[in-house]
N, CA, C and O atoms as CSV, one atom per row, in Angstrom:
chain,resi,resn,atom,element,x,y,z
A,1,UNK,N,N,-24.887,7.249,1.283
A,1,UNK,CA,C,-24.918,6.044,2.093
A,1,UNK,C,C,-23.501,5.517,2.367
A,1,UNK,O,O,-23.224,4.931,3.414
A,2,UNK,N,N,-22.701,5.727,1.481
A,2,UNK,CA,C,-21.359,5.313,1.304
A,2,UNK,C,C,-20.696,6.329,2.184
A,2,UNK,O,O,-20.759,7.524,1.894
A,3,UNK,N,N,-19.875,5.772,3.565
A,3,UNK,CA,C,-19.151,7.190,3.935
A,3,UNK,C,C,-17.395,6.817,3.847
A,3,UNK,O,O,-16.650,7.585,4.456
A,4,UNK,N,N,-16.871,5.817,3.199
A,4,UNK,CA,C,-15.426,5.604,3.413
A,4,UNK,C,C,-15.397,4.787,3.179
A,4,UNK,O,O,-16.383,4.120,2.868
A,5,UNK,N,N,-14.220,4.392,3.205
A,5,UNK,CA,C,-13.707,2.715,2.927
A,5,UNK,C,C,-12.871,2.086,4.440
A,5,UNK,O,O,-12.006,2.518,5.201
A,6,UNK,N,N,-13.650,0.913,4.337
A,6,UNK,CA,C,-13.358,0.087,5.473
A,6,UNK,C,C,-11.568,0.083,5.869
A,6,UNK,O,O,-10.657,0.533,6.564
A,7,UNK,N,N,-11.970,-0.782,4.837
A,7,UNK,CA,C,-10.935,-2.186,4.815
A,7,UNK,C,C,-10.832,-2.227,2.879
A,7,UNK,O,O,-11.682,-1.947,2.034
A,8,UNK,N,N,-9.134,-2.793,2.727
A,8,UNK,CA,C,-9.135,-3.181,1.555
A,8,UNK,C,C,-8.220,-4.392,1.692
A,8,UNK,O,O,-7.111,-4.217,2.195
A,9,UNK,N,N,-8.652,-5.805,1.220
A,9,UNK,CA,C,-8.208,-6.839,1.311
A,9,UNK,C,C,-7.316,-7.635,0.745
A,9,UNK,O,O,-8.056,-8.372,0.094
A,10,UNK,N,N,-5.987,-8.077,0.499
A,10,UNK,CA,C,-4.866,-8.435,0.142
A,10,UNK,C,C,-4.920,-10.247,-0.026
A,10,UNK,O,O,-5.672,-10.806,0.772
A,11,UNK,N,N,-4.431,-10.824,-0.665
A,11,UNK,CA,C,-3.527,-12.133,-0.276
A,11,UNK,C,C,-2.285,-12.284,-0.768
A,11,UNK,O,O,-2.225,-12.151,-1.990
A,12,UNK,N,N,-1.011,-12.580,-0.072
A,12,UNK,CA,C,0.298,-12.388,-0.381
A,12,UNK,C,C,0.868,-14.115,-0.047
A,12,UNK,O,O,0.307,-14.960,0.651
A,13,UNK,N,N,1.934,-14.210,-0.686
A,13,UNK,CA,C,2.491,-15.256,-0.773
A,13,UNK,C,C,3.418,-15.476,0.005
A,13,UNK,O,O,4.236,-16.315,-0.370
A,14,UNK,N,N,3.611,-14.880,1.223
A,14,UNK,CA,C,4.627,-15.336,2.496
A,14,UNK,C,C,4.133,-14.278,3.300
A,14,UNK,O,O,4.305,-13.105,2.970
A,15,UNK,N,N,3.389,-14.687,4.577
A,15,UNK,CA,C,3.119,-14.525,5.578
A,15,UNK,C,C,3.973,-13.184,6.259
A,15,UNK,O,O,3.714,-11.981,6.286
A,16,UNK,N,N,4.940,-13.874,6.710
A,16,UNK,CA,C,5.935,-13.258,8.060
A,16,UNK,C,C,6.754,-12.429,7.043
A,16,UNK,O,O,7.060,-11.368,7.586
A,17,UNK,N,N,7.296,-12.509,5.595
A,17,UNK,CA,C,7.793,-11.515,5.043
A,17,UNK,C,C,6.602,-9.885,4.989
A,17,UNK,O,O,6.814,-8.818,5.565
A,18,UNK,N,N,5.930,-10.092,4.488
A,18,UNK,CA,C,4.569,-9.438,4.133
A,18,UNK,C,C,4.160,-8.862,5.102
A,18,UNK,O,O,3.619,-7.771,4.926
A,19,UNK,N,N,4.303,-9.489,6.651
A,19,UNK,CA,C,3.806,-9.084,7.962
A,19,UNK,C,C,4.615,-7.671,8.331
A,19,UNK,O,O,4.199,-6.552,8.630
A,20,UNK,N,N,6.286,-8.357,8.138
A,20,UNK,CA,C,7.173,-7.641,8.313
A,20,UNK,C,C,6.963,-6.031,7.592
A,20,UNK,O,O,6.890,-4.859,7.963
A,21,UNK,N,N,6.932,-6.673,6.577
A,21,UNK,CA,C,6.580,-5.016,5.399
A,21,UNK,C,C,5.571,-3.987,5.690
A,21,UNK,O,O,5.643,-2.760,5.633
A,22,UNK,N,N,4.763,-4.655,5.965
A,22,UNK,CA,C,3.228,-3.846,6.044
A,22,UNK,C,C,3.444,-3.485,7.534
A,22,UNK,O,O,3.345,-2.274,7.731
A,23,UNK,N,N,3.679,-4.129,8.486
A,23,UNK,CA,C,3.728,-3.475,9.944
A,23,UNK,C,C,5.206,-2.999,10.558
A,23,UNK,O,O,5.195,-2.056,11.349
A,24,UNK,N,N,6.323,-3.550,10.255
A,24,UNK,CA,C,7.232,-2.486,10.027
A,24,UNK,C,C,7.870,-1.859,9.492
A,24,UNK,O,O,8.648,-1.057,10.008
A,25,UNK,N,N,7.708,-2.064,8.227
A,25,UNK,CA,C,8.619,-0.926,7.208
A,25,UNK,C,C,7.311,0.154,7.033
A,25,UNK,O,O,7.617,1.321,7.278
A,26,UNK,N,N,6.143,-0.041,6.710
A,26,UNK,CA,C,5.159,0.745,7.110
A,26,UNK,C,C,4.432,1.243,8.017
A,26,UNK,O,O,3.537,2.065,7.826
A,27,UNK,N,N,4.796,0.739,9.161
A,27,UNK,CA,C,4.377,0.839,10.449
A,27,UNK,C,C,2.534,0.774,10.473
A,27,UNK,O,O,1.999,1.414,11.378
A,28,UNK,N,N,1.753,0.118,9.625
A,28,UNK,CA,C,0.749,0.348,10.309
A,28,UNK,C,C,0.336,-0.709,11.251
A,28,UNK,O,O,0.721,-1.872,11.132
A,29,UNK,N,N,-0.297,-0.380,12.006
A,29,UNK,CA,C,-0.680,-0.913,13.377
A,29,UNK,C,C,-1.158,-2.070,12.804
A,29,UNK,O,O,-1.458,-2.034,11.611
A,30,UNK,N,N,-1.343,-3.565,13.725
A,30,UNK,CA,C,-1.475,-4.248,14.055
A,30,UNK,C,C,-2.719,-4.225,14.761
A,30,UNK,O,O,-2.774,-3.913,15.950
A,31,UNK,N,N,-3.748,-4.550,14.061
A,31,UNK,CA,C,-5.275,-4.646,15.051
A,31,UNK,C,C,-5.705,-6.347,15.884
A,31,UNK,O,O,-6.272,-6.741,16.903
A,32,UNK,N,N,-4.986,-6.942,14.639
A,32,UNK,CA,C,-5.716,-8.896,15.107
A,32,UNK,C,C,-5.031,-9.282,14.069
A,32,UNK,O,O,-4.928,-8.743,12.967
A,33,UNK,N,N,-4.356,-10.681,14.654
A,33,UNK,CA,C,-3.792,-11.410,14.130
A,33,UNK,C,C,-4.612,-13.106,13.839
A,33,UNK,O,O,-3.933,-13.961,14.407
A,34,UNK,N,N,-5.491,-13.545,13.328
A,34,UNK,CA,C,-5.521,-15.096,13.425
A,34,UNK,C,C,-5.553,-16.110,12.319
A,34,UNK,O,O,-5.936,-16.141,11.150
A,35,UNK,N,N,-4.888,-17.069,13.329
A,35,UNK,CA,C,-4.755,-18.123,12.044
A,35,UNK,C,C,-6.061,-18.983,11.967
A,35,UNK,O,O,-6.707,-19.410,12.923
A,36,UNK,N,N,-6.341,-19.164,10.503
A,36,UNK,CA,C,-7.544,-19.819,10.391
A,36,UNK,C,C,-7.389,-21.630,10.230
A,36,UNK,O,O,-7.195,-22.007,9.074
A,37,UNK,N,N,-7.448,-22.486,11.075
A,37,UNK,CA,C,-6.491,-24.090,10.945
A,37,UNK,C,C,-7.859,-24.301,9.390
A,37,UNK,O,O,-7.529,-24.100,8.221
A,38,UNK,N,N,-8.634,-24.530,9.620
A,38,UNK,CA,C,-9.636,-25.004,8.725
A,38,UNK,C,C,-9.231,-25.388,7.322
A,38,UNK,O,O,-9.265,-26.447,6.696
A,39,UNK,N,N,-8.720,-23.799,6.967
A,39,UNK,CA,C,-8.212,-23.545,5.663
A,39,UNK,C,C,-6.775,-22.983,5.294
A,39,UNK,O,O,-6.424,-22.406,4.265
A,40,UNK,N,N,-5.930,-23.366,6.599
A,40,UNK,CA,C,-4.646,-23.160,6.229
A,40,UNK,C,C,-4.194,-22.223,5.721
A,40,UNK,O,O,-3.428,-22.273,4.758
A,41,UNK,N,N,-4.940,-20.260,6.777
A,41,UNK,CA,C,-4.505,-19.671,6.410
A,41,UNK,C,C,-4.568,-18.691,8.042
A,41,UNK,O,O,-5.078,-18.932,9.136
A,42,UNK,N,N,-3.476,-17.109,7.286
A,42,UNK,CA,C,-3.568,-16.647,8.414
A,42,UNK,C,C,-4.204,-15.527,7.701
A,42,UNK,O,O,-4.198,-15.438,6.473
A,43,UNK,N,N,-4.979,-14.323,8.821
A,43,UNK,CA,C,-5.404,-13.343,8.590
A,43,UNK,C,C,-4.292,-12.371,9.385
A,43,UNK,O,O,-3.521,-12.726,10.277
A,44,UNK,N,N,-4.444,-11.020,8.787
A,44,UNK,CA,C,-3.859,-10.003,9.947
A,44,UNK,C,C,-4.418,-8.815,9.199
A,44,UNK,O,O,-4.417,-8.440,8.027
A,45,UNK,N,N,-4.984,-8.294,10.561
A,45,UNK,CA,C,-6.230,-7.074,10.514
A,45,UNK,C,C,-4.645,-5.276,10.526
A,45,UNK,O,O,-3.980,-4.951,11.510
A,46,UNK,N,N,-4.611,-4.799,9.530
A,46,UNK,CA,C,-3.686,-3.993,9.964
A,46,UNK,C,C,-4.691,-2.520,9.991
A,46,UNK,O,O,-5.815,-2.464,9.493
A,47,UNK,N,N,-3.983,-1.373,10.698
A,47,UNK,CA,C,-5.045,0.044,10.213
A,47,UNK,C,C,-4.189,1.039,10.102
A,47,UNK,O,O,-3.070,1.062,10.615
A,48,UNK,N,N,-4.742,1.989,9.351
A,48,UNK,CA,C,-3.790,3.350,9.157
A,48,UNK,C,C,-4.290,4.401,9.806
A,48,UNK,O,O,-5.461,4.282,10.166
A,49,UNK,N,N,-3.701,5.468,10.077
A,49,UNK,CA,C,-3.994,6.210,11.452
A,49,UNK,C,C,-5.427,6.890,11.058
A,49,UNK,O,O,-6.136,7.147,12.031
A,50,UNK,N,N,-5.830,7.139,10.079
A,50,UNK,CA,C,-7.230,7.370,9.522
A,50,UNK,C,C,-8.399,6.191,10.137
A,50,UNK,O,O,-9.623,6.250,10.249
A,51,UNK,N,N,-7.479,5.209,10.438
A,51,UNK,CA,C,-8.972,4.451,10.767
A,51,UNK,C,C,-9.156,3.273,9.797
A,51,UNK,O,O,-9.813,2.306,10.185
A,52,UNK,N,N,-8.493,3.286,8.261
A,52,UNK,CA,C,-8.864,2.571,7.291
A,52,UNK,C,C,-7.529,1.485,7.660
A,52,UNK,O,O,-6.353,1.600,8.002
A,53,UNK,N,N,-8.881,-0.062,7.244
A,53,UNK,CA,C,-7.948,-0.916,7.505
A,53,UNK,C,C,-7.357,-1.744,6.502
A,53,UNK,O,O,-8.122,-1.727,5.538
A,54,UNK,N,N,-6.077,-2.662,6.198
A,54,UNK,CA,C,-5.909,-3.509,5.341
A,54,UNK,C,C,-5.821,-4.813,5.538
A,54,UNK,O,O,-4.669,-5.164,5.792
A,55,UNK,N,N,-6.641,-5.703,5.515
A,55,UNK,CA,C,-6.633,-7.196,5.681
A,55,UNK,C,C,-5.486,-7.932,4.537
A,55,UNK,O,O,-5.481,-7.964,3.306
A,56,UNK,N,N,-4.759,-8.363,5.340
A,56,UNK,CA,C,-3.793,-9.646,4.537
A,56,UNK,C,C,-3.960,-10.876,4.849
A,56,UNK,O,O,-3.979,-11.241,6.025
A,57,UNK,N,N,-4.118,-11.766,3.739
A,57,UNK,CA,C,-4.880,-13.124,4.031
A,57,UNK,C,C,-3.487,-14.029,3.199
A,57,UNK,O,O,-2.743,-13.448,2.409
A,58,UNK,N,N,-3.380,-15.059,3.447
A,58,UNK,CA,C,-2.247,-16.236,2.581
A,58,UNK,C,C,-3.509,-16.839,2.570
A,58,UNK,O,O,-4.469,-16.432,3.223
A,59,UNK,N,N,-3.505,-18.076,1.626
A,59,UNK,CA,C,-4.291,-18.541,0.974
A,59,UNK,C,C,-3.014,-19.952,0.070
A,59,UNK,O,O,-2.133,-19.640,-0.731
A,60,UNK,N,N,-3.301,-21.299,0.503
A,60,UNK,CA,C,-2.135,-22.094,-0.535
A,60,UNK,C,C,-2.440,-22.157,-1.408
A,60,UNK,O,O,-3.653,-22.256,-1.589
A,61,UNK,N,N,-1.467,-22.139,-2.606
A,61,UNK,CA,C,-1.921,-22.455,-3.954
A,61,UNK,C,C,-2.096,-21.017,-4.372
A,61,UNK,O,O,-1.245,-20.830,-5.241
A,62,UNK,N,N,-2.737,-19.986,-4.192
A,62,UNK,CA,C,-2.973,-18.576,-4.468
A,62,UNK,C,C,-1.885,-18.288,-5.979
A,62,UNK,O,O,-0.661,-18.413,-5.945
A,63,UNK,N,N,-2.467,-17.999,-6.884
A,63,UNK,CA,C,-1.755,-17.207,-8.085
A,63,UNK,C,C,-1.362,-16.169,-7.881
A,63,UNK,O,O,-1.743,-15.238,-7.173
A,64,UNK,N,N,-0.294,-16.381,-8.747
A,64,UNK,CA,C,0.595,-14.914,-9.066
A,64,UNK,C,C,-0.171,-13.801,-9.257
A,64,UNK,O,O,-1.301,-14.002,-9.702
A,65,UNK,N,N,0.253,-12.362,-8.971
A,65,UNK,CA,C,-0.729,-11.549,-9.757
A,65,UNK,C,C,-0.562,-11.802,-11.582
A,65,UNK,O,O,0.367,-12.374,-12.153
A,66,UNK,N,N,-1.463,-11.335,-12.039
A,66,UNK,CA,C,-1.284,-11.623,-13.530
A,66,UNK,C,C,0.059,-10.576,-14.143
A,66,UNK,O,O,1.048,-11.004,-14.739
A,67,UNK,N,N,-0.172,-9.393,-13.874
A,67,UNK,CA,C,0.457,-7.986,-14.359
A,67,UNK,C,C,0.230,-7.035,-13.642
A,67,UNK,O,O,-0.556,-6.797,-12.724
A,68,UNK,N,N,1.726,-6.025,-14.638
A,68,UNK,CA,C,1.759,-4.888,-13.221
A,68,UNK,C,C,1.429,-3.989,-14.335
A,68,UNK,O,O,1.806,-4.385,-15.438
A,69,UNK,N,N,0.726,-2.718,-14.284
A,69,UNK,CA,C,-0.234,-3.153,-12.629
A,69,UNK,C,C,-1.989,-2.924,-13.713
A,69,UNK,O,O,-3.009,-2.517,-13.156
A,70,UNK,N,N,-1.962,-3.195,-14.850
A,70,UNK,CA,C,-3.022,-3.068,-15.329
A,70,UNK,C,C,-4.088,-4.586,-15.670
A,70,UNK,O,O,-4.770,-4.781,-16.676
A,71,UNK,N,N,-3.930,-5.454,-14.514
A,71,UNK,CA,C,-4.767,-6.621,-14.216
A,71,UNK,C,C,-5.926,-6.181,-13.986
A,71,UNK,O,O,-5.956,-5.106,-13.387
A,72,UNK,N,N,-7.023,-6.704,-14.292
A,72,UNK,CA,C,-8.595,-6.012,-14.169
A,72,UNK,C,C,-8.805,-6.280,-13.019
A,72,UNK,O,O,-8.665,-7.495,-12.881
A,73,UNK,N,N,-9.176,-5.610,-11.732
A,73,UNK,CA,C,-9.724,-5.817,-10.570
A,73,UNK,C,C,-9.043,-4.247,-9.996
A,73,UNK,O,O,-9.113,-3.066,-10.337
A,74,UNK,N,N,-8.442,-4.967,-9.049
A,74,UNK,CA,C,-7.654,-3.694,-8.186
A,74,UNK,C,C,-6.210,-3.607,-9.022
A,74,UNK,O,O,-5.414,-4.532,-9.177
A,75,UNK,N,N,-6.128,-2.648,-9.369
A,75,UNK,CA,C,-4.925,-1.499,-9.825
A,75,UNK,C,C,-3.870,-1.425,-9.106
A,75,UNK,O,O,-2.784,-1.876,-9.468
A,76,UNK,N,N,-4.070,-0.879,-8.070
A,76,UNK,CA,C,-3.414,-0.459,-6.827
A,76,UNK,C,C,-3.553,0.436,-5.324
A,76,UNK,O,O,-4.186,1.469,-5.544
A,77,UNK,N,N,-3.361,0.381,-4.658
A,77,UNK,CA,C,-3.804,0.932,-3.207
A,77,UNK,C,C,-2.572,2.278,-3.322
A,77,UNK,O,O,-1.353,2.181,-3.469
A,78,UNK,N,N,-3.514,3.620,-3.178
A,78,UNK,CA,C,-2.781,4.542,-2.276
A,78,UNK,C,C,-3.313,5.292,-1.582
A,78,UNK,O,O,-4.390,5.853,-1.382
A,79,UNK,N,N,-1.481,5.117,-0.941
A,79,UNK,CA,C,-1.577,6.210,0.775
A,79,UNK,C,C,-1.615,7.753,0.566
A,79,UNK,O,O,-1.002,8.365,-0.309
A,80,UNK,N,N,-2.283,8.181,1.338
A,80,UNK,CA,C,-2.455,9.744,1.434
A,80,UNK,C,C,-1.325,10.080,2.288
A,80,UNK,O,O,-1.288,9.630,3.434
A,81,UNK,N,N,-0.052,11.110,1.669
A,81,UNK,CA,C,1.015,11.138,2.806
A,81,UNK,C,C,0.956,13.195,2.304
A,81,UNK,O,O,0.560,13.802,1.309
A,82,UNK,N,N,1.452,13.528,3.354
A,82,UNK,CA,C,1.612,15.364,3.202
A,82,UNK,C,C,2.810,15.497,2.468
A,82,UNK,O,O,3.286,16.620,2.304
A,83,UNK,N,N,3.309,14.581,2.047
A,83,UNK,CA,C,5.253,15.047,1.680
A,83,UNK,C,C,5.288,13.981,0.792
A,83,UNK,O,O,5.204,12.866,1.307
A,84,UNK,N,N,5.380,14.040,-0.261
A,84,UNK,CA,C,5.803,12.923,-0.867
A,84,UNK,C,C,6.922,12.378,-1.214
A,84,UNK,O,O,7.216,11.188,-1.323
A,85,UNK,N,N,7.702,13.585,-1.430
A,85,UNK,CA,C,9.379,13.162,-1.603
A,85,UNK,C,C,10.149,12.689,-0.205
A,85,UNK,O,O,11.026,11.835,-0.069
A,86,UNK,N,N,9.450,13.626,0.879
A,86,UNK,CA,C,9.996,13.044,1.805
A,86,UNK,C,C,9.629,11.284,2.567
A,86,UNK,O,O,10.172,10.543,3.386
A,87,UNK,N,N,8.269,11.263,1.606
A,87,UNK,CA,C,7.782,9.566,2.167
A,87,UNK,C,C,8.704,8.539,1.661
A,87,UNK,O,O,9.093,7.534,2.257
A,88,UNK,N,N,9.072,9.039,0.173
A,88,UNK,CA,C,9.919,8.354,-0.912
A,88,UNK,C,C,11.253,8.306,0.091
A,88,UNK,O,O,11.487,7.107,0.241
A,89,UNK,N,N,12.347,9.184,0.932
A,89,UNK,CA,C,13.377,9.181,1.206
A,89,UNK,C,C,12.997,8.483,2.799
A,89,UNK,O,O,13.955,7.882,3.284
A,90,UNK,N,N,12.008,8.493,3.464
A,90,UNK,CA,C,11.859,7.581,4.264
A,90,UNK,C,C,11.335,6.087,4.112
A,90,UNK,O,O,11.032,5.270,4.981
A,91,UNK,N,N,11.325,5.978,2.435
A,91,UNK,CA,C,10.549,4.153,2.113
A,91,UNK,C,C,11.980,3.684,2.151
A,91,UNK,O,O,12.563,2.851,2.845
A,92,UNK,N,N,12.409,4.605,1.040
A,92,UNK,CA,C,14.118,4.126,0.624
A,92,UNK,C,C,15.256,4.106,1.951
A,92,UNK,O,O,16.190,3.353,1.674
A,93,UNK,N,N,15.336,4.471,2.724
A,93,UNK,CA,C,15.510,3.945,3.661
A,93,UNK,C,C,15.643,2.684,4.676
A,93,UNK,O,O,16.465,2.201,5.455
A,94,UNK,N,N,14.107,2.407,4.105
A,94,UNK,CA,C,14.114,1.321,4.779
A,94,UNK,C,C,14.003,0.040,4.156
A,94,UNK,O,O,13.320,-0.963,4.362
A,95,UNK,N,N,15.147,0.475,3.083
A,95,UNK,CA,C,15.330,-0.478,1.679
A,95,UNK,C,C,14.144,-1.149,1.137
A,95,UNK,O,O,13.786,-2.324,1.058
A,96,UNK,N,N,13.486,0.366,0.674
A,96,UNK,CA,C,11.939,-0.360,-0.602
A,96,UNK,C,C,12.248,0.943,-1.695
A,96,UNK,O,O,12.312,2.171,-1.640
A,97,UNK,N,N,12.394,-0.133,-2.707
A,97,UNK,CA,C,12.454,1.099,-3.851
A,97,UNK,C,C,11.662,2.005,-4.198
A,97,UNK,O,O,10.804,1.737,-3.356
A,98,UNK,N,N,11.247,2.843,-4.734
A,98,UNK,CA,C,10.178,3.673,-5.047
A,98,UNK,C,C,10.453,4.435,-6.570
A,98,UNK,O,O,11.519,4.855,-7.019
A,99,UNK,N,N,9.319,4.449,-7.082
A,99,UNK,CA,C,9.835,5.024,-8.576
A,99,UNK,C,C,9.987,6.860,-8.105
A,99,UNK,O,O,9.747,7.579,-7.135
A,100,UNK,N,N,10.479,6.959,-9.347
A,100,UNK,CA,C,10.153,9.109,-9.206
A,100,UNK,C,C,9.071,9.329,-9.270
A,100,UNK,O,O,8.145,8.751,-9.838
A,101,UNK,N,N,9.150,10.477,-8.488
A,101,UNK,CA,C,8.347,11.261,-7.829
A,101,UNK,C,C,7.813,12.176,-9.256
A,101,UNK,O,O,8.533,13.078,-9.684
A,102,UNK,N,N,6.293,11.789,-10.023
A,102,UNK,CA,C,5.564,13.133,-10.962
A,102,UNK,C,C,4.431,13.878,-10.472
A,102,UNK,O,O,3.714,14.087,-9.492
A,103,UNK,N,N,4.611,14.112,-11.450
A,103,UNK,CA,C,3.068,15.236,-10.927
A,103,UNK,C,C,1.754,14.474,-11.870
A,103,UNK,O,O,1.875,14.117,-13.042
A,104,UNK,N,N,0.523,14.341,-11.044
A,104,UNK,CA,C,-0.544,13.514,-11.631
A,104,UNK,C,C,-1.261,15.095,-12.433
A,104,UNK,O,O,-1.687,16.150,-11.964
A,105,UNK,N,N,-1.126,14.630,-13.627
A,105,UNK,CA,C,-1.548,15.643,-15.556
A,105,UNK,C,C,-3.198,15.741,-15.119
A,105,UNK,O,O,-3.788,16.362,-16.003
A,106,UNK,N,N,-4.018,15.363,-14.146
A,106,UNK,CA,C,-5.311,15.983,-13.958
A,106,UNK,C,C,-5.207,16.501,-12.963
A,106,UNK,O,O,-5.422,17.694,-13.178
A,107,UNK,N,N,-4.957,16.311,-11.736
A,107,UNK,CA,C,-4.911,16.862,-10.052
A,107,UNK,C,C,-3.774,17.894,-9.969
A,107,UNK,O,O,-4.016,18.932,-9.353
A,108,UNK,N,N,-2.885,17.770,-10.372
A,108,UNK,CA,C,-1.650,18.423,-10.553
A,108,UNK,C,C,-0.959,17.933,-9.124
A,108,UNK,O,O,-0.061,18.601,-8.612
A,109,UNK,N,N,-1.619,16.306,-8.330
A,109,UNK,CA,C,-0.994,16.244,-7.514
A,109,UNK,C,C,0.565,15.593,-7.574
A,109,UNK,O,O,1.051,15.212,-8.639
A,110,UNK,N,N,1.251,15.520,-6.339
A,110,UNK,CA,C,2.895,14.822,-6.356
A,110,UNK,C,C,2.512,13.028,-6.436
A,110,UNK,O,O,1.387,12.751,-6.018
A,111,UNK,N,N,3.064,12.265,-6.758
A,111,UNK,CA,C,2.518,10.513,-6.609
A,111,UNK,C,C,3.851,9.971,-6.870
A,111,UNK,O,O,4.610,10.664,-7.548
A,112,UNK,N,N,4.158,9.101,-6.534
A,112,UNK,CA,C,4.998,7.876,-6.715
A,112,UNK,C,C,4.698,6.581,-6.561
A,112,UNK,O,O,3.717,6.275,-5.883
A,113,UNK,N,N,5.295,5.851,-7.015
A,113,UNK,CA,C,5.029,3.948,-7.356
A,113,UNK,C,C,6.161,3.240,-6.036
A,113,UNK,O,O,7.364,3.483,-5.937
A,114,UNK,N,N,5.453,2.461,-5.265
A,114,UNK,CA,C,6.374,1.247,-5.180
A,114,UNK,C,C,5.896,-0.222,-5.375
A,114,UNK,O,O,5.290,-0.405,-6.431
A,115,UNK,N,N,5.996,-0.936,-4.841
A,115,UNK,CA,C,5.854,-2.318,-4.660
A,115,UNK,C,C,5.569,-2.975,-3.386
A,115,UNK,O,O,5.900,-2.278,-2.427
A,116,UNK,N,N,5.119,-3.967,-3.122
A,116,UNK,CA,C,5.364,-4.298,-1.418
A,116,UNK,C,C,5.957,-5.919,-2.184
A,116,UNK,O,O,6.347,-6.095,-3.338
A,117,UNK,N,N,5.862,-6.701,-1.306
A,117,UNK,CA,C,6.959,-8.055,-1.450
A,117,UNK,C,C,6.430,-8.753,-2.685
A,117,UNK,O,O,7.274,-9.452,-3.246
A,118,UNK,N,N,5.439,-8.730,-3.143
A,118,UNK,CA,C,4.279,-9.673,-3.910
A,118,UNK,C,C,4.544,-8.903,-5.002
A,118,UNK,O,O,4.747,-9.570,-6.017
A,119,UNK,N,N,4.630,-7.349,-5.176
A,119,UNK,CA,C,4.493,-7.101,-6.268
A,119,UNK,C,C,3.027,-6.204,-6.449
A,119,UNK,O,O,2.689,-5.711,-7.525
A,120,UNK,N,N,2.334,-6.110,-5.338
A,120,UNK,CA,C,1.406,-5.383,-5.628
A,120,UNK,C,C,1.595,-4.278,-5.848
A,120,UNK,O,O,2.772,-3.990,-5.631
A,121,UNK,N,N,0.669,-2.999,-6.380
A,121,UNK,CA,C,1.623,-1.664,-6.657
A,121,UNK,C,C,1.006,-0.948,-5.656
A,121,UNK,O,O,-0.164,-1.104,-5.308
A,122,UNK,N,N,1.860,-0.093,-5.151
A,122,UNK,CA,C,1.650,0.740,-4.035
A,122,UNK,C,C,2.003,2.166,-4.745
A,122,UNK,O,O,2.650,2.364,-5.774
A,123,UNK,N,N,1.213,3.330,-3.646
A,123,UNK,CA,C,1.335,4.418,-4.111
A,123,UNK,C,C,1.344,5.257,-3.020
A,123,UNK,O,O,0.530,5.052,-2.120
A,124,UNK,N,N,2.270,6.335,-2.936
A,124,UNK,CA,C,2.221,7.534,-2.062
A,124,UNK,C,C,1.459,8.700,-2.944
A,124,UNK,O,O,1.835,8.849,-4.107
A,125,UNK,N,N,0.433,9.505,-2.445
A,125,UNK,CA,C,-0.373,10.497,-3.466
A,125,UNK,C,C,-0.394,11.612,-2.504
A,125,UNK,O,O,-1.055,11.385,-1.491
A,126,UNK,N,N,0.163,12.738,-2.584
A,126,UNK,CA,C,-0.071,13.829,-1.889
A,126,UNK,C,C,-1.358,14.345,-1.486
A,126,UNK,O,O,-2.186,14.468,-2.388
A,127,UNK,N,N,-1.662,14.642,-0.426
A,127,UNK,CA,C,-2.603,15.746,0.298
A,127,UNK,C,C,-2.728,16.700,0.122
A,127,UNK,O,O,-3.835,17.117,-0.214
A,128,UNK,N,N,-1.769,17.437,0.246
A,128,UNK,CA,C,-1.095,18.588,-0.076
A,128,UNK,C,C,-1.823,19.699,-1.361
A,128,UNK,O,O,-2.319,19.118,-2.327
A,129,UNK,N,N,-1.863,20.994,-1.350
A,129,UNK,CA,C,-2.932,21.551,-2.568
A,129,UNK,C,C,-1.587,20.886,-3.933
A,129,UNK,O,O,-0.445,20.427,-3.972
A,130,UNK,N,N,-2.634,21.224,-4.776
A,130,UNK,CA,C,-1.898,21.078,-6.277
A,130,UNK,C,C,-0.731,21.485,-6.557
A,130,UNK,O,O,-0.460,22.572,-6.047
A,131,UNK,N,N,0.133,20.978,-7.233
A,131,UNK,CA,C,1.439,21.592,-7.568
A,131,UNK,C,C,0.890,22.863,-8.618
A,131,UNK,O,O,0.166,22.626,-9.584
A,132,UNK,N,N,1.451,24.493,-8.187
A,132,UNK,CA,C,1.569,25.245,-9.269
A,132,UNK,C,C,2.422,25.689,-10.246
A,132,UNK,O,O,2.272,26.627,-11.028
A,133,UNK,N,N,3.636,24.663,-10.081
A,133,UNK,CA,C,4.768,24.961,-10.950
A,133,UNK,C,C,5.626,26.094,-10.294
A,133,UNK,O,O,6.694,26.478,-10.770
A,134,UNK,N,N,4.863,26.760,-8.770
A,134,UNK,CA,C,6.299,27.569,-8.637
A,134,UNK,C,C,7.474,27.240,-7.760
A,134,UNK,O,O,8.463,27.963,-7.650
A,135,UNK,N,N,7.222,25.658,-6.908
A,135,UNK,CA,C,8.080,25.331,-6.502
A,135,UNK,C,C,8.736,24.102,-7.143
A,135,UNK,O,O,8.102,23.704,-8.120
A,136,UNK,N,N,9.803,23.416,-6.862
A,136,UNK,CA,C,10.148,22.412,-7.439
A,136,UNK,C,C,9.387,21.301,-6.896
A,136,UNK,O,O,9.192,21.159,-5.689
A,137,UNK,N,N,8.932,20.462,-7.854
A,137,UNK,CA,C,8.110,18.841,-7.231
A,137,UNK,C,C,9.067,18.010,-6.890
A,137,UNK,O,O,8.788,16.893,-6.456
């Protein structure tokens, strides 16, 4: 019954920084932007070329996250990229740090850590078949 995931939903603590990050240092598209007056917040509908979307909401007053990154709820969001070292030398680039690049000890896939402005944890996770140890990761 389940065929994918929509949408996965965010609230960040500055708007137009956050906007900035997610739609251009990440480039994903921009679907709808609105502000909600009611409740003094904005939405922005973003999507990744798969189709899957990420809603970012502000919210006043909104708490900190608790901890990184083992807070009970959501963990962290990752992107499916074909290259991972090369996603890492195009994040860093565009001045976002990224941790090193390992190999995930069940999948044998490539993964790395970053952050987006808030602190949420982000992840690049390879596509790509399994690492077999005969090239360098």
């Amino acid at each position: 019954m389940l065929r994918g995931v929509h949408h996965i939903a965010i609230i960040v603590s500055d708007y137009e920084r956050s906007k900035v990050f997610y739609s251009e240092k990440l480039e994903l598209r921009i679907v709808a932007e609105t502000h909600r007056a009611e409740r003094d917040s904005w939405k922005l509908d973003l999507e990744l070329p798969d189709g899957t979307q990420l809603e970012m909401f502000t919210f006043p007053g909104a708490p900190e996250r608790p901890s990184y990154p083992e807070a009970q709820g959501l963990r962290h969001i990752a992107f499916r990229v074909g290259d991972v070292a090369a996603t890492k030398e195009w994040l860093e680039a565009k001045g976002i740090d990224v941790e090193d690049v390992r190999i995930d000890p069940v999948t044998r896939k490539r993964f790395a850590f970053f952050a987006d402005p808030d602190g949420l944890p982000l992840e690049i996770y390879s596509d790509e078949k399994a690492f077999d140890g005969t090239i360098a990761p």
